[in-house]
KOLLUMMAR-296159 format. One record per residue (C-alpha): x, y, z; residue in one letter. Coordinates in nm, 2 decimals, padded with zeros to 4 digits. Example, Ala and Ser with C-alpha at 12.3 -4.5 7.8 and 13.67 -1.06 7.14 Angstrom:
# KOLLUMMAR-296159
     xx     yy     zz rest
  01.23 -00.45  00.78    A
  01.37 -00.11  00.71    S
***
This chain:
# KOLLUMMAR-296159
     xx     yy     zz rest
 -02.44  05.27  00.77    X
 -02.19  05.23  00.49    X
 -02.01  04.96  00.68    X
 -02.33  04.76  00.68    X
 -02.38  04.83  00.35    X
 -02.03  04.71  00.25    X
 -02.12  04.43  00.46    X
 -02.41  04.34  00.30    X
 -02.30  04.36 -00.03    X
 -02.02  04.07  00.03    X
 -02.21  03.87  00.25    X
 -02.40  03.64 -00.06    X
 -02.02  03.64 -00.27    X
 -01.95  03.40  00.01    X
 -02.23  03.22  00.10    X
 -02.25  03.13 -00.31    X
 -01.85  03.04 -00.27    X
 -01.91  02.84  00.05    X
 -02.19  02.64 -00.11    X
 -01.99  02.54 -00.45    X
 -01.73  02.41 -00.22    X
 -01.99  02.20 -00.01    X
 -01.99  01.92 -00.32    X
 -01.59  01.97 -00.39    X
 -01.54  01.89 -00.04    X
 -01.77  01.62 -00.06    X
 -01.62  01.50 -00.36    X
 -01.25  01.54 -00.22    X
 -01.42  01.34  00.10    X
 -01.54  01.02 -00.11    X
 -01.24  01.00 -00.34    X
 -01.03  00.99 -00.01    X
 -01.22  00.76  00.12    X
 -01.22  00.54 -00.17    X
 -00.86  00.57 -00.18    X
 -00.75  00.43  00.21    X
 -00.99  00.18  00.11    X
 -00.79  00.03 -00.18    X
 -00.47  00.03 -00.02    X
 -00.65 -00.14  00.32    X
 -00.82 -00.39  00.11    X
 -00.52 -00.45 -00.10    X
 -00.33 -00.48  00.20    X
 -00.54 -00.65  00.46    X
 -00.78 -00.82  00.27    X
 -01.12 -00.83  00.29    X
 -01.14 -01.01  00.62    X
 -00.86 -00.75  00.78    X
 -00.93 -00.45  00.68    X
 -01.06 -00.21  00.91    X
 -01.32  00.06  00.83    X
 -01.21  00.27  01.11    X
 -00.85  00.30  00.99    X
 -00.97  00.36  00.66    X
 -01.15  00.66  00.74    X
 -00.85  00.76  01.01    X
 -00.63  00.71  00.66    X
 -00.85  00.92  00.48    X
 -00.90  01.19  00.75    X
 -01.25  01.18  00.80    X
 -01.42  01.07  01.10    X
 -01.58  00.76  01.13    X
 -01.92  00.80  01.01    X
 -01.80  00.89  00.66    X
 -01.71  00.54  00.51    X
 -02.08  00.45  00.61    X
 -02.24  00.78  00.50    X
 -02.06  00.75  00.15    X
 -02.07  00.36  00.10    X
 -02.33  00.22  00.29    X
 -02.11 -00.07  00.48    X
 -01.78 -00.25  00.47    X
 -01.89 -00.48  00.20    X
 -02.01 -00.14 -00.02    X
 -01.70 -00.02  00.00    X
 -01.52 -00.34 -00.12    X
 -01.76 -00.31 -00.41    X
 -01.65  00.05 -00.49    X
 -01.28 -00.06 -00.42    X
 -01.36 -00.33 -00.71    X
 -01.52 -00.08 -00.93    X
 -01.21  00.17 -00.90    X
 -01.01 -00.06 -01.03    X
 -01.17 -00.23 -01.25    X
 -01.27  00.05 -01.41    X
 -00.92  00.21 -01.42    X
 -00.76 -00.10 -01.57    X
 -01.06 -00.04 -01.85    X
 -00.98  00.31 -01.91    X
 -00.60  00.20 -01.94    X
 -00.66 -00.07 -02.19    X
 -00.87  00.19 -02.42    X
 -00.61  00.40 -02.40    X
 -00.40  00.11 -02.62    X
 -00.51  00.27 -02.95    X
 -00.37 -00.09 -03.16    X
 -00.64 -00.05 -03.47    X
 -00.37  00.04 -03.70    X
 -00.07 -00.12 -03.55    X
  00.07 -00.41 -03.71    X
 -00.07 -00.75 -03.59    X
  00.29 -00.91 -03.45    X
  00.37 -00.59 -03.28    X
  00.05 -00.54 -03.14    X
  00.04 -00.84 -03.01    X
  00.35 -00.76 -02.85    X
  00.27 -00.40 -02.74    X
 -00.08 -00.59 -02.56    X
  00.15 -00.83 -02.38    X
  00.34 -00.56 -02.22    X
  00.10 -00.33 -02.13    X
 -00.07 -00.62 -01.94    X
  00.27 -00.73 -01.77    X
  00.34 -00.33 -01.68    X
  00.00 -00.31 -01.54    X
  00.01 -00.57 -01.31    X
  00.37 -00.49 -01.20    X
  00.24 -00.13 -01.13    X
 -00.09 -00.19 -00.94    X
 -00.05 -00.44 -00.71    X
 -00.34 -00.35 -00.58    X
 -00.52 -00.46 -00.87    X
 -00.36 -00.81 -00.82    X
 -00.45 -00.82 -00.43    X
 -00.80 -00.68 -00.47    X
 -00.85 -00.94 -00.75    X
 -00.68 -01.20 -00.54    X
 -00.93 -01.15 -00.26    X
 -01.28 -01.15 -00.47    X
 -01.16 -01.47 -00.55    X
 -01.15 -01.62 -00.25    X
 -01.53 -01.48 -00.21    X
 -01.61 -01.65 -00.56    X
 -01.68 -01.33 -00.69    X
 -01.98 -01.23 -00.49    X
 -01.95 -00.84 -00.49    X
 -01.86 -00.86 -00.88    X
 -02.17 -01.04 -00.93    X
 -02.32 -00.77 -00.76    X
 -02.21 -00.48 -00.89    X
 -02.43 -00.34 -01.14    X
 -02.13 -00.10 -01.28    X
 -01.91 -00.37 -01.33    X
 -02.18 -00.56 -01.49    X
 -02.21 -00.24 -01.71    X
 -01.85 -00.19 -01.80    X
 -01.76 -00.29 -02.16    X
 -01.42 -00.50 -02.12    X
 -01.21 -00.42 -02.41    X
 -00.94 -00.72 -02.40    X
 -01.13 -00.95 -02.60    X
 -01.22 -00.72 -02.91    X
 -00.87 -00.58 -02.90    X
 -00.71 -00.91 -02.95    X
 -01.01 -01.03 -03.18    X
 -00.86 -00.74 -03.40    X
 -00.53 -00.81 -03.39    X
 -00.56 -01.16 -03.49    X
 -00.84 -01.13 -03.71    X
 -00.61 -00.88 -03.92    X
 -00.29 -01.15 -03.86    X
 -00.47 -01.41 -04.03    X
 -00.58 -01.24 -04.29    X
 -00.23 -01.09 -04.36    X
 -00.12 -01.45 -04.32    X
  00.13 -01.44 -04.01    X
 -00.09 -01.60 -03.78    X
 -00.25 -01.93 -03.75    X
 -00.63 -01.88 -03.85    X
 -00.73 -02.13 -03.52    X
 -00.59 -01.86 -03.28    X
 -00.88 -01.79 -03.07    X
 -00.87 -01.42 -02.88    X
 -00.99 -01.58 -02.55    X
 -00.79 -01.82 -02.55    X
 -00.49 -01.57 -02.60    X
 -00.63 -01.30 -02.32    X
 -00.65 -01.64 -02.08    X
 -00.27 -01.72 -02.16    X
 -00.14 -01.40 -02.15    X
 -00.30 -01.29 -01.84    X
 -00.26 -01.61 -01.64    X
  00.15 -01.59 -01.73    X
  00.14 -01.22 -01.64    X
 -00.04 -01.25 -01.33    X
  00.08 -01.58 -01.18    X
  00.42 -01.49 -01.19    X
  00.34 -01.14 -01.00    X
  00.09 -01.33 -00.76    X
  00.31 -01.58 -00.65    X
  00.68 -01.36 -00.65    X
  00.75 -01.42 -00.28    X
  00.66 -01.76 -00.24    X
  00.81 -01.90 -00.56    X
  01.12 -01.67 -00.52    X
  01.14 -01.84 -00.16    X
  01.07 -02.14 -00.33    X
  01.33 -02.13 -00.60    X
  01.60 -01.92 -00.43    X
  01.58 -01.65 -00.66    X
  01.47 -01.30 -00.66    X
  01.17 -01.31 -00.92    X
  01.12 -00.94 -00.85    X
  01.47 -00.80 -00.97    X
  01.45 -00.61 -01.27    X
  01.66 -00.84 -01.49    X
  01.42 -01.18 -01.42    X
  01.13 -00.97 -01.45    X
  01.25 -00.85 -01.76    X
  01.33 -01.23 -01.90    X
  00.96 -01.37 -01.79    X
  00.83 -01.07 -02.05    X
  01.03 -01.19 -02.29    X
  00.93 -01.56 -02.22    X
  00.55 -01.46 -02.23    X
  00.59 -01.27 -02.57    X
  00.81 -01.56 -02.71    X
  00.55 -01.82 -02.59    X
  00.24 -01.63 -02.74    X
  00.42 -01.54 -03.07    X
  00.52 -01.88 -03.13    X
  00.17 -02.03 -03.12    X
  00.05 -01.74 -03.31    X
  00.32 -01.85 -03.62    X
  00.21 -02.05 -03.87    X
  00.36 -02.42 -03.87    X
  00.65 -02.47 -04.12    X
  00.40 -02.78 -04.28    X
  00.11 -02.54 -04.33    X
  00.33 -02.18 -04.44    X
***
Protein backbone atom coordinates (compact mmCIF):
# COMPACT_ATOMS: atom_id res chain seq x y z
CA UNK A 1 0.00 0.00 0.00
CA UNK A 2 2.82 2.47 0.74
CA UNK A 3 4.51 1.56 -2.43
CA UNK A 4 1.47 2.65 -4.35
CA UNK A 5 1.29 5.50 -2.44
CA UNK A 6 4.94 6.47 -3.08
CA UNK A 7 3.93 5.68 -6.51
CA UNK A 8 1.33 7.83 -6.73
CA UNK A 9 2.70 10.66 -5.35
CA UNK A 10 5.60 10.89 -8.19
CA UNK A 11 3.60 9.90 -10.87
CA UNK A 12 2.16 13.84 -11.80
CA UNK A 13 6.06 15.29 -10.99
CA UNK A 14 6.63 13.56 -14.29
CA UNK A 15 3.87 13.74 -16.33
CA UNK A 16 4.12 17.91 -15.57
CA UNK A 17 8.06 17.37 -16.49
CA UNK A 18 7.23 15.28 -19.56
CA UNK A 19 4.76 17.88 -20.89
CA UNK A 20 7.18 21.09 -20.43
CA UNK A 21 9.58 19.21 -22.50
CA UNK A 22 6.88 18.35 -25.28
CA UNK A 23 7.35 22.24 -26.64
CA UNK A 24 11.30 22.26 -25.93
CA UNK A 25 11.53 19.29 -28.03
CA UNK A 26 9.36 20.77 -30.40
CA UNK A 27 11.23 23.85 -30.42
CA UNK A 28 14.75 22.00 -30.57
CA UNK A 29 12.83 20.02 -33.61
CA UNK A 30 11.98 23.28 -35.79
CA UNK A 31 15.23 25.07 -35.06
CA UNK A 32 17.03 21.86 -36.41
CA UNK A 33 15.11 21.79 -39.06
CA UNK A 34 15.53 25.25 -39.96
CA UNK A 35 19.07 24.79 -39.64
CA UNK A 36 19.80 21.62 -42.38
CA UNK A 37 17.63 23.83 -44.33
CA UNK A 38 20.06 26.78 -44.63
CA UNK A 39 23.04 25.01 -45.22
CA UNK A 40 20.98 22.70 -48.07
CA UNK A 41 19.67 25.79 -49.55
CA UNK A 42 22.86 27.62 -49.36
CA UNK A 43 24.43 24.73 -50.81
CA UNK A 44 22.17 23.24 -53.32
CA UNK A 45 20.04 25.97 -54.19
CA UNK A 46 16.63 26.18 -54.35
CA UNK A 47 16.23 23.85 -57.26
CA UNK A 48 18.73 21.08 -55.49
CA UNK A 49 17.92 20.86 -52.34
CA UNK A 50 16.25 18.03 -51.01
CA UNK A 51 13.69 18.04 -48.19
CA UNK A 52 14.33 14.54 -47.42
CA UNK A 53 18.08 15.06 -46.59
CA UNK A 54 17.14 18.08 -44.76
CA UNK A 55 15.17 16.42 -42.33
CA UNK A 56 17.79 13.15 -42.50
CA UNK A 57 20.41 16.30 -41.61
CA UNK A 58 18.29 17.40 -38.93
CA UNK A 59 17.33 13.94 -37.47
CA UNK A 60 13.87 13.92 -37.80
CA UNK A 61 11.85 11.84 -40.00
CA UNK A 62 10.40 12.93 -43.00
CA UNK A 63 7.18 14.33 -42.15
CA UNK A 64 8.63 16.99 -39.96
CA UNK A 65 9.89 19.58 -42.56
CA UNK A 66 6.21 19.52 -43.84
CA UNK A 67 4.54 19.41 -40.39
CA UNK A 68 6.67 22.54 -39.29
CA UNK A 69 6.82 24.48 -42.75
CA UNK A 70 4.12 23.54 -44.78
CA UNK A 71 6.29 22.72 -48.13
CA UNK A 72 9.61 23.11 -49.78
CA UNK A 73 8.92 26.57 -50.78
CA UNK A 74 7.82 27.40 -46.89
CA UNK A 75 10.78 26.47 -45.83
CA UNK A 76 12.88 28.55 -48.26
CA UNK A 77 10.83 31.37 -46.95
CA UNK A 78 11.79 30.62 -43.31
CA UNK A 79 15.44 29.93 -44.51
CA UNK A 80 15.15 33.72 -45.93
CA UNK A 81 13.60 34.98 -42.76
CA UNK A 82 16.57 33.33 -40.53
CA UNK A 83 18.78 35.14 -42.16
CA UNK A 84 17.55 38.05 -42.89
CA UNK A 85 16.53 38.59 -39.68
CA UNK A 86 19.99 37.63 -38.22
CA UNK A 87 21.87 40.00 -40.48
CA UNK A 88 19.16 42.68 -38.89
CA UNK A 89 19.81 41.88 -35.38
CA UNK A 90 23.68 42.05 -36.25
CA UNK A 91 23.48 45.49 -37.79
CA UNK A 92 21.57 46.85 -34.52
CA UNK A 93 23.98 45.51 -32.68
CA UNK A 94 26.44 48.36 -34.43
CA UNK A 95 25.62 50.94 -31.78
CA UNK A 96 27.40 54.11 -34.24
CA UNK A 97 25.07 57.12 -32.68
CA UNK A 98 27.96 58.57 -30.90
CA UNK A 99 30.79 57.39 -32.99
CA UNK A 100 32.49 59.83 -35.05
CA UNK A 101 31.18 60.19 -38.69
CA UNK A 102 34.69 59.14 -40.61
CA UNK A 103 35.10 56.24 -38.33
CA UNK A 104 31.76 55.14 -38.40
CA UNK A 105 31.69 55.07 -41.73
CA UNK A 106 34.56 52.97 -41.52
CA UNK A 107 33.44 50.68 -38.67
CA UNK A 108 29.89 50.19 -41.08
CA UNK A 109 32.07 49.14 -44.01
CA UNK A 110 33.73 46.41 -42.15
CA UNK A 111 31.07 45.03 -40.39
CA UNK A 112 29.40 44.61 -43.83
CA UNK A 113 32.59 43.06 -45.46
CA UNK A 114 33.01 40.59 -42.09
CA UNK A 115 29.49 39.68 -42.44
CA UNK A 116 29.41 38.48 -45.75
CA UNK A 117 32.92 36.76 -45.43
CA UNK A 118 31.35 34.93 -42.32
CA UNK A 119 27.91 33.81 -43.63
CA UNK A 120 28.15 32.65 -46.88
CA UNK A 121 25.12 31.35 -46.55
CA UNK A 122 23.69 34.67 -46.49
CA UNK A 123 25.37 35.38 -49.86
CA UNK A 124 24.06 31.90 -51.48
CA UNK A 125 20.62 32.18 -50.03
CA UNK A 126 20.48 35.76 -51.35
CA UNK A 127 22.12 34.64 -54.56
CA UNK A 128 19.27 32.17 -55.19
CA UNK A 129 16.07 34.57 -54.40
CA UNK A 130 17.53 36.39 -57.05
CA UNK A 131 17.33 34.14 -59.58
CA UNK A 132 13.45 33.71 -58.42
CA UNK A 133 13.08 37.71 -58.69
CA UNK A 134 12.39 37.69 -55.28
CA UNK A 135 9.16 35.85 -55.08
CA UNK A 136 9.24 34.33 -51.52
CA UNK A 137 10.63 37.88 -50.18
CA UNK A 138 7.60 39.39 -51.68
CA UNK A 139 5.81 36.99 -49.83
CA UNK A 140 6.97 36.96 -46.65
CA UNK A 141 4.92 38.96 -44.38
CA UNK A 142 7.97 38.93 -41.69
CA UNK A 143 10.32 40.19 -43.92
CA UNK A 144 7.88 42.71 -45.09
CA UNK A 145 7.63 43.56 -41.30
CA UNK A 146 11.36 43.77 -40.48
CA UNK A 147 12.67 47.30 -40.04
CA UNK A 148 16.12 47.39 -42.07
CA UNK A 149 18.48 49.42 -40.18
CA UNK A 150 21.22 50.21 -42.98
CA UNK A 151 19.73 53.10 -44.34
CA UNK A 152 19.04 55.22 -41.06
CA UNK A 153 22.44 54.14 -39.75
CA UNK A 154 24.25 55.71 -42.59
CA UNK A 155 21.53 58.61 -42.88
CA UNK A 156 23.08 59.32 -39.37
CA UNK A 157 26.39 59.16 -40.00
CA UNK A 158 26.38 61.45 -42.84
CA UNK A 159 23.84 63.64 -41.79
CA UNK A 160 26.25 64.42 -38.64
CA UNK A 161 29.44 64.51 -41.34
CA UNK A 162 27.99 67.24 -43.02
CA UNK A 163 27.11 69.07 -40.55
CA UNK A 164 30.57 68.76 -38.80
CA UNK A 165 31.84 69.61 -42.29
CA UNK A 166 33.91 66.49 -43.36
CA UNK A 167 31.65 65.26 -45.80
CA UNK A 168 30.10 66.36 -48.96
CA UNK A 169 26.44 67.55 -48.14
CA UNK A 170 25.24 65.65 -51.72
CA UNK A 171 26.25 62.23 -50.10
CA UNK A 172 23.13 60.34 -50.29
CA UNK A 173 22.82 57.16 -47.67
CA UNK A 174 21.38 54.87 -50.37
CA UNK A 175 23.47 55.60 -52.59
CA UNK A 176 26.38 54.72 -50.07
CA UNK A 177 24.56 51.35 -48.64
CA UNK A 178 24.29 50.43 -52.69
CA UNK A 179 28.15 51.04 -53.11
CA UNK A 180 29.30 49.56 -50.16
CA UNK A 181 27.34 46.54 -50.41
CA UNK A 182 27.67 45.79 -54.12
CA UNK A 183 31.81 46.06 -53.57
CA UNK A 184 31.47 43.89 -50.46
CA UNK A 185 29.34 41.41 -51.97
CA UNK A 186 30.53 41.07 -55.61
CA UNK A 187 33.83 40.44 -54.69
CA UNK A 188 32.66 37.51 -52.22
CA UNK A 189 30.04 36.26 -54.85
CA UNK A 190 32.29 35.99 -57.54
CA UNK A 191 35.76 34.66 -55.56
CA UNK A 192 36.11 31.46 -57.50
CA UNK A 193 35.35 32.47 -60.83
CA UNK A 194 37.30 35.76 -60.90
CA UNK A 195 40.19 34.23 -58.92
CA UNK A 196 40.15 31.51 -61.89
CA UNK A 197 39.75 34.29 -63.97
CA UNK A 198 42.63 36.45 -62.84
CA UNK A 199 44.97 33.74 -61.53
CA UNK A 200 44.92 34.87 -58.15
CA UNK A 201 43.67 33.62 -54.96
CA UNK A 202 40.90 36.43 -54.05
CA UNK A 203 40.16 34.42 -50.90
CA UNK A 204 43.72 34.59 -49.15
CA UNK A 205 43.78 36.58 -46.19
CA UNK A 206 46.22 39.23 -47.48
CA UNK A 207 43.86 40.17 -50.87
CA UNK A 208 40.96 40.01 -48.87
CA UNK A 209 42.42 42.23 -46.56
CA UNK A 210 43.54 44.88 -49.48
CA UNK A 211 39.79 44.89 -51.22
CA UNK A 212 38.62 46.23 -47.53
CA UNK A 213 40.94 48.66 -47.66
CA UNK A 214 40.09 49.58 -51.35
CA UNK A 215 36.29 49.74 -50.44
CA UNK A 216 36.96 52.08 -47.29
CA UNK A 217 39.40 54.21 -49.44
CA UNK A 218 36.83 54.37 -52.36
CA UNK A 219 33.82 55.38 -50.01
CA UNK A 220 35.84 57.86 -47.92
CA UNK A 221 37.10 59.60 -50.86
CA UNK A 222 33.70 60.50 -52.32
CA UNK A 223 32.57 61.24 -48.87
CA UNK A 224 35.61 64.25 -48.71
CA UNK A 225 34.95 67.43 -49.52
CA UNK A 226 36.59 68.66 -52.94
CA UNK A 227 39.74 70.75 -52.45
CA UNK A 228 37.56 73.76 -54.68
CA UNK A 229 34.65 73.55 -52.29
CA UNK A 230 36.80 72.97 -48.53
Amino acid sequence: MKQLEAAAAVAPPALTTERKRAPRDSEAARAAILKAAIDEFAREGYGGARVDKISRSAGTNERMPYYYFGSKEGLFRAALEAVYGDLIGAEQALDLETTEPVEGVRRFIAFTWTYYLEHPEFISLLNTENLYKAVHVRESQRIQSLSFPQVGILEDLLTRGQAAGCFRQDAEPVEMLLTITALAYFYQSNTHTFSHYLGQNLAAPAARERWLQHITRVVLEFLAIPADRA
